[in-house]
N, C-alpha and C positions, 0 to 999 in steps of 0.2 A: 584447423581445416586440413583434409590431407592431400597429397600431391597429387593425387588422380583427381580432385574435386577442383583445386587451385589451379590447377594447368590445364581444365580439361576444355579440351577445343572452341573455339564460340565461331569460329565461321570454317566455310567447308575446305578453304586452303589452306587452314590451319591442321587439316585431320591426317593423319602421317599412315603412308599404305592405300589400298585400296581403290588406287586411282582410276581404274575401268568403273567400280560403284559410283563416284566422286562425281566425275565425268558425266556418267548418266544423270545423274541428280540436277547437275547444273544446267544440263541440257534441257532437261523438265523447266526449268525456270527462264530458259532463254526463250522458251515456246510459250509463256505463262497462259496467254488464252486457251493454250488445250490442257492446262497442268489437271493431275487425273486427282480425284476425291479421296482416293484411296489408298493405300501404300502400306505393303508388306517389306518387313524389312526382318530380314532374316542371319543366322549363325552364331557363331561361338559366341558364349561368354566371355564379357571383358575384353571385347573387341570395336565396340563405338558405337552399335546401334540404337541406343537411347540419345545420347551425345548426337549423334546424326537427327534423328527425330526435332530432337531441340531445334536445331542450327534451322530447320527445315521451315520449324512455326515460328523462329523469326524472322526467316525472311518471306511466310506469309502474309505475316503482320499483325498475327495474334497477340493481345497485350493483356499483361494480369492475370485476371479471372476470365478472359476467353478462352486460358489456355489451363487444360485440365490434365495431368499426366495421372492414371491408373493403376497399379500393382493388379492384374489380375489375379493374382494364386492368393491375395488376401482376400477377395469379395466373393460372396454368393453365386453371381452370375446374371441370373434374369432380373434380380432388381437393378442391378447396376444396367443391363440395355436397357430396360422401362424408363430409366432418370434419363439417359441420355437422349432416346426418343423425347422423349416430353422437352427436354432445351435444349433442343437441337431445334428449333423452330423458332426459337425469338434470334431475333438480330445480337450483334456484337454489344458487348455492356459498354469497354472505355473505347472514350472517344477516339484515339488512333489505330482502334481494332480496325481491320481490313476485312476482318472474317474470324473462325473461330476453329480451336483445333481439339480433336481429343487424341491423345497418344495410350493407347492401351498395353504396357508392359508384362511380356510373358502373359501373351494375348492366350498362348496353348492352353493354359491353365481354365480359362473362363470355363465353366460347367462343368460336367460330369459324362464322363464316354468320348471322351479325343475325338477324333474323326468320325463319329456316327451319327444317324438320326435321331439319336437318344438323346444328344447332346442340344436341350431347348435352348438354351442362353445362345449358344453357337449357331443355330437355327434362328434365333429373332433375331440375331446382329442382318442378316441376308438383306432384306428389307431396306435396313435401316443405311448398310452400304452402297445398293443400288439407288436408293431414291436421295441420297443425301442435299440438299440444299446448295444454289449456289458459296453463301457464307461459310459451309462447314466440310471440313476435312477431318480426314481419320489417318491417324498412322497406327499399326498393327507391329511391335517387336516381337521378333519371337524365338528361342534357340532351337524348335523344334514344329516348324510347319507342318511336317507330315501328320502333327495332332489336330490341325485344325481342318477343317469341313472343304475338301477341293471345292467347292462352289464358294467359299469364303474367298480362297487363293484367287480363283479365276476373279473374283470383282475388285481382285486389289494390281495394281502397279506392283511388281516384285522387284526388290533389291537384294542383294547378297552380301554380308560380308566376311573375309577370314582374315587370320590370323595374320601376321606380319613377317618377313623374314628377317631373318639376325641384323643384317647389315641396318635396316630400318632402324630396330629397336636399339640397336649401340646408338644410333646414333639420337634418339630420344629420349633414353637414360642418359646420354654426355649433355646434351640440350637442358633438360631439366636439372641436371647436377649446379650446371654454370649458372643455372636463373636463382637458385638458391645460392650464389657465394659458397660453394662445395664442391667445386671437384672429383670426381674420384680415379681412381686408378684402373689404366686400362685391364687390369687382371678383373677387377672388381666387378669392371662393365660388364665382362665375360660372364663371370657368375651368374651375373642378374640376368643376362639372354638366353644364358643357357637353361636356367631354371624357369624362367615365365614362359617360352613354352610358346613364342608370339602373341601371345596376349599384354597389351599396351598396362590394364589395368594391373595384370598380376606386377609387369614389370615396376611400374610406380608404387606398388604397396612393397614391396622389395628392396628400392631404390632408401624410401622411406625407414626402413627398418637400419638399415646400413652406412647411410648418408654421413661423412664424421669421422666414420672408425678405420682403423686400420687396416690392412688386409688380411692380415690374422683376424681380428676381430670379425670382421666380415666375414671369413669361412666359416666360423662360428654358427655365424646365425645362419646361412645359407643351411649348413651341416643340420642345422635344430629344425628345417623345411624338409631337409631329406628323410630326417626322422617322422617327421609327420608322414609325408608320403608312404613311407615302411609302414608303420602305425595302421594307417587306413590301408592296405593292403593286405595286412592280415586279417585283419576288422573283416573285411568283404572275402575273402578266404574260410574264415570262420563259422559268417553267416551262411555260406554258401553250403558250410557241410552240419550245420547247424539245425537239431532235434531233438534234443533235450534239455533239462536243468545242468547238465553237466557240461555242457555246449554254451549255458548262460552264461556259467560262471567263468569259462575261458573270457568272452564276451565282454562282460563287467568289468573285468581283471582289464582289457583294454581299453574302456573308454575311459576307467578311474585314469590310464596314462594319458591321455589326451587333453589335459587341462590347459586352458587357456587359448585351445587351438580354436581353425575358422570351421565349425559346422557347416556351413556350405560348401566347404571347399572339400570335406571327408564326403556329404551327399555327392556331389560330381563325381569325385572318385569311387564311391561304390557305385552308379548309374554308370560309369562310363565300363566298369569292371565286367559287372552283369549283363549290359552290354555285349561286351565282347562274345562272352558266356554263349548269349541266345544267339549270336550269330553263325556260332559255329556249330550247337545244336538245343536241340529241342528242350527244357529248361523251364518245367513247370516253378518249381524252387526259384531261380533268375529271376523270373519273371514276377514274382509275389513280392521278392526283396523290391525290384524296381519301383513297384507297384507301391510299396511304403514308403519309399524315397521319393515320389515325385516331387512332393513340396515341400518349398524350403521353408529354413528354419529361420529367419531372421525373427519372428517375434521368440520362438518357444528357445531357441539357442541349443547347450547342452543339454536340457531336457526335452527337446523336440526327439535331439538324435538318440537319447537312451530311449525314447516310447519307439522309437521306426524300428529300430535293432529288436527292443522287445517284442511286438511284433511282427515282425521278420522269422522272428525264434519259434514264437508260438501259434503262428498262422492256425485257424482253424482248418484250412487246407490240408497240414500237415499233422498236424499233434494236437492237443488240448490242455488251452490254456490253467498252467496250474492255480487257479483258487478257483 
C-alpha cells in the first residue's frame, strides 16, 4: 500500500493546511441540525478533497454499502443519476447507518457540455440535490467548478481547498519519514517541497520513491521528475504547433521517451500548458488539445495518451486524419 494511501488522514485534525476549510466543516457539524445535503468541495489535485469527503461520511455515519464513492469521468452520466434517484429513497441498509452518502469524484466530468443546458445528466442531478431526503447527502469534488451547471453550485454548501505552504509540507514529509523508521535528510526534505509544488499527495509519492537513499541517490530520482517535466513540455510545445505527419513523428519520437512515466501527470501538464495558452489569447489549436485531454487516463494509461496526442494532431478541425 502507498504512503498517501497508509497515512492518509481519517479525521479532520489530522488533515495538515487548510485550516479556514477545516474550521468551516467542523462548524457544520457543531450545528448538525442545520448540516446542509449538499456539499461542493472544490481545488487542486492531490490536495485532500476526496480524504475530506471521506472524513465527512464518517462522521455522518454512513456505514458499508451506505456509502457509495463515484469516479465521474468513468460513467455515462444519466444512468448513473437514474440509479441514484431510484436508492436514494430506501432507508440506510446497515444497522449503524445514520443516513446515507454518495460522494461524486470529478463530479465536472458527469455528461457532456460542462456548464450548459446541453448538459442532461448535470440537469437531472437539480432535482435530485434540492429534494434530497432527510437520510441522504451528496458530496460533489471537483478540480474544476466552473464546468459544472451555476445552479448545481448554488444548491450545494461550497468548500475550497489549496495547496499547502513549504513549511507545512517539510514538515509532513519529516512526520511521515519518522512513522516509517526512515528519516531523511533535511537536504532531501527540500527536494521533495520543492518539487510537489504543495500538493500533499505529490509530496508522499516523492517521499516514497526516495525513502532509504542517499542524498545523491535522491537527486537522482528527483533529477529523472525534472526530466519528465522537460519531456511533457515539449510534448505540449509540439502539439501546439502540430499539422502534419511530420509533426507526428517529432511526437512519437517523445512519448516512445516517456516510458514508465505518470499519464496523468503529463494530461495536467498539457491542460495546465494550454491553459495558459487560451488565457493570454484566443487559441482555436489550445482549446481542441484541451479538449482531448479532458479525461484521464487511469484505465487506457500510455495508450490513452498516444490516442489524445493523435488526435490533438489530426483534429478534423485542422487537417485530415491520415487513412
Amino acid at each position: 500500500m502507498s504512503l498517501d494511501t497508509r497515512f492518509r488522514p481519517a479525521t479532520l485534525q489530522q488533515m495538515v493546511g487548510n485550516k479556514t476549510t477545516i474550521a468551516a466543516i467542523q462548524g457544520l457539524f457543531d450545528r448538525r441540525e442545520n448540516f446542509p445535503h449538499a456539499l461542493l468541495i472544490s481545488g487542486p489535485t492531490g490536495c485532500g478533497k476526496t480524504t475530506i469527503g471521506r472524513i465527512i461520511t464518517d462522521m455522518l455515519g454512513a456505514k458499508s454499502d451506505d456509502y457509495r464513492e463515484i469516479d465521474s469521468s468513468q460513467l455515462n452520466g444519466i444512468d448513473t443519476v437514474r440509479e441514484i434517484k431510484n436508492q436514494m429513497r430506501f432507508k440506510p441498509r446497515h444497522p449503524e447507518s445514520t443516513c446515507r452518502v454518495w460522494l461524486l469524484d470529478e463530479v465536472h466530468c458527469l455528461g457532456q457540455g460542462g456548464a450548459s443546458e446541453k448538459n442532461i445528466p448535470q440537469n437531472a442531478m437539480l432535482k435530485m440535490l434540492e429534494d434530497a431526503p432527510k437520510h441522504v447527502y451528496f458530496i460533489l469534488c471537483t478540480t474544476s467548478p466552473n464546468r459544472l451547471l451555476p445552479t448545481i453550485r448554488g444548491r450545494c454548501t461550497s468548500f475550497e481547498v489549496s495547496t499547502i505552504d513549504p513549511d507545512l509540507m517539510a514538515g509532513l514529509v519529516k512526520k511521515t519519514a519518522r512513522r516509517e523508521k526512515s528519516p531523511v535528510s533535511d537536504a532531501v526534505v527540500e527536494m521533495i517541497v520543492e518539487k510537489a509544488g504543495g500538493h500533499p499527495r505529490n509530496a508522499m509519492k516523492l517521499l516514497e520513491k526516495v525513502i532509504g537513499l542517499t542524498e545523491e541517490q535522491a537527486q537522482e530520482i528527483i533529477d529523472e521528475e525534472e526530466r519528465f517535466t522537460s519531456e511533457g513540455i515539449e510534448l505540449c510545445r509540439e502539439l501546439l504547433k502540430a499539422k502534419s505527419q511530420t509533426s507526428w513523428s517529432k511526437i512519437a519520437k517523445i512519448l516512445s521517451g516517456l516510458k514508465d512515466q505518470d499519464e496523468e501527470g503529463i494530461r495536467r501538464l498539457v491542460l495546465s500548458y494550454c491553459n495558459s495558452i487560451l488565457l493570454k489569447q484566443n487559441s482555436l489549436h489550445a482549446f481542441l488539445i484541451m479538449d482531448e485531454f479532458s479525461q484521464p487516463f487511469y484505465d487506457t494509461g500510455k495508450a490513452g495518451l498516444t490516442l489524445a496526442c493523435y488526435k490533438a494532431v489530426f483534429n478534423d478541425e485542422r487537417t485530415d486524419i491520415p487513412f
